[in-house]
C-alpha positions in Angstrom: -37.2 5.9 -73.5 -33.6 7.4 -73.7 -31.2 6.3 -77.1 -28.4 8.6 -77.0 -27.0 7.1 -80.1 -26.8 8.2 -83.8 -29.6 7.2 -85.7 -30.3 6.6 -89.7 -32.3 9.9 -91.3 -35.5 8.8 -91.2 -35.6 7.2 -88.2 -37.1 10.5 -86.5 -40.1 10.3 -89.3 -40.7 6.5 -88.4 -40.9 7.7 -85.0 -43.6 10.0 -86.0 -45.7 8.0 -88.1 -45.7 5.8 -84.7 -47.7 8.5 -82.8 -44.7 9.2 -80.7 -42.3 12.4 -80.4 -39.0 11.8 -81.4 -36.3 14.1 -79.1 -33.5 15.1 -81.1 -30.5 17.4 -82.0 -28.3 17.5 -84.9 -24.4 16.8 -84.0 -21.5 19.4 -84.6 -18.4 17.8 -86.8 -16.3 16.1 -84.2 -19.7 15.1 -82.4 -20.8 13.2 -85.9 -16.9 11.5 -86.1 -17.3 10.4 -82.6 -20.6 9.1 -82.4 -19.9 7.1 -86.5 -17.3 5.1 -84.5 -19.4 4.3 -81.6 -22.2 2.9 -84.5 -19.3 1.3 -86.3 -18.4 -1.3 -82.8 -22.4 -0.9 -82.2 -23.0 -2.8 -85.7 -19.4 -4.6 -85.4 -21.3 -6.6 -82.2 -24.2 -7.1 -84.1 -22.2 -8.8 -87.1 -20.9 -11.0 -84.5 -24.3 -12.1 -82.9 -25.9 -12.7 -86.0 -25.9 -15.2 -88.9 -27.5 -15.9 -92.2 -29.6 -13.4 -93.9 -29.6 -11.3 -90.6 -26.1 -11.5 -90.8 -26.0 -9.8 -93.9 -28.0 -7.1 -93.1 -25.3 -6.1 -89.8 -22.5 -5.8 -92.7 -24.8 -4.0 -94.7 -25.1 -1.2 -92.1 -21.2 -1.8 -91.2 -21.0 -0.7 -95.1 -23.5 2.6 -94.9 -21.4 4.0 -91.1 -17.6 3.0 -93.3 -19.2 5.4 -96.2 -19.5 7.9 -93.8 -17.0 7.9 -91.7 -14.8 7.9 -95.2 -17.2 11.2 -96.0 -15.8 12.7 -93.0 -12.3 12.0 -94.0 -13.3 13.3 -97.2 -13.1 10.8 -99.4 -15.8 8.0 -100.8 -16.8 4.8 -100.4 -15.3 3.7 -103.5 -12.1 5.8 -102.8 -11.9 2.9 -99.9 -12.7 0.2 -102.1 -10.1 0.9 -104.5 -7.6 1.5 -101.2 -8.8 -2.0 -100.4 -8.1 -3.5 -104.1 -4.8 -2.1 -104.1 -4.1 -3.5 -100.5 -5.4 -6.8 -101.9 -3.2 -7.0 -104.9 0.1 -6.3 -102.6 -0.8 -8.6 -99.7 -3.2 -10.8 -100.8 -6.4 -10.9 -99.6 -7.8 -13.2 -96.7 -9.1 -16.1 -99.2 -6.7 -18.6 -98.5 -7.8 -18.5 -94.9 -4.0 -18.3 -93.6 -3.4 -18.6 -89.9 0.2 -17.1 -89.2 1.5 -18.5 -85.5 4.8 -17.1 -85.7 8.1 -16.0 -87.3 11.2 -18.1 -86.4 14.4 -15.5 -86.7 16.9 -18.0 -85.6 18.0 -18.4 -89.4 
């Protein structure tokens, strides 16, 4: 069977203790970046064909690819939570559930 998709660390030694022979190569830098954004819309589509507890466990992984693709731009996951707090206390967050249809500009 052919993945062709990044996988989590120990997926190779689950492979194994399954009696199969995982096939695999490690990616350069720009290979890693590219193939972190493919998994981020990967789990993105999974958030949105799942609910409850399943649910949770999509963002979950949405959470573990963000951490790394902020690793890759150098920074943390916290580093994007406090970017995100700060955002928050500007703009407001998305509580309020605020549907904006338009602007009118004819003052």
């Amino acid at each position: 069977m052919s993945y062709n998709k990044l996988v989590r660390d120990k997926i190779p030694d689950i492979i194994k203790e399954n009696g199969e022979k995982p096939i695999i190569r490690i990616l350069d830098d720009f290979e890693y970046k590219l193939e972190l954004e493919k998994k981020l819309l990967e789990e993105y589509n999974e958030v949105l064909d799942s609910n409850g507890d399943s649910r949770l466990e999509e963002l979950a992984d949405m959470i573990e690819v963000i951490s790394h693709l902020a690793g890759v731009e150098g920074a943390s996951l916290d580093k994007v939570v406090e970017i995100a707090n700060v955002k928050k206390s500007k703009r407001g967050g998305f509580q309020n559930k605020i549907y904006l249809i338009g602007v009118d500009n004819s003052n």
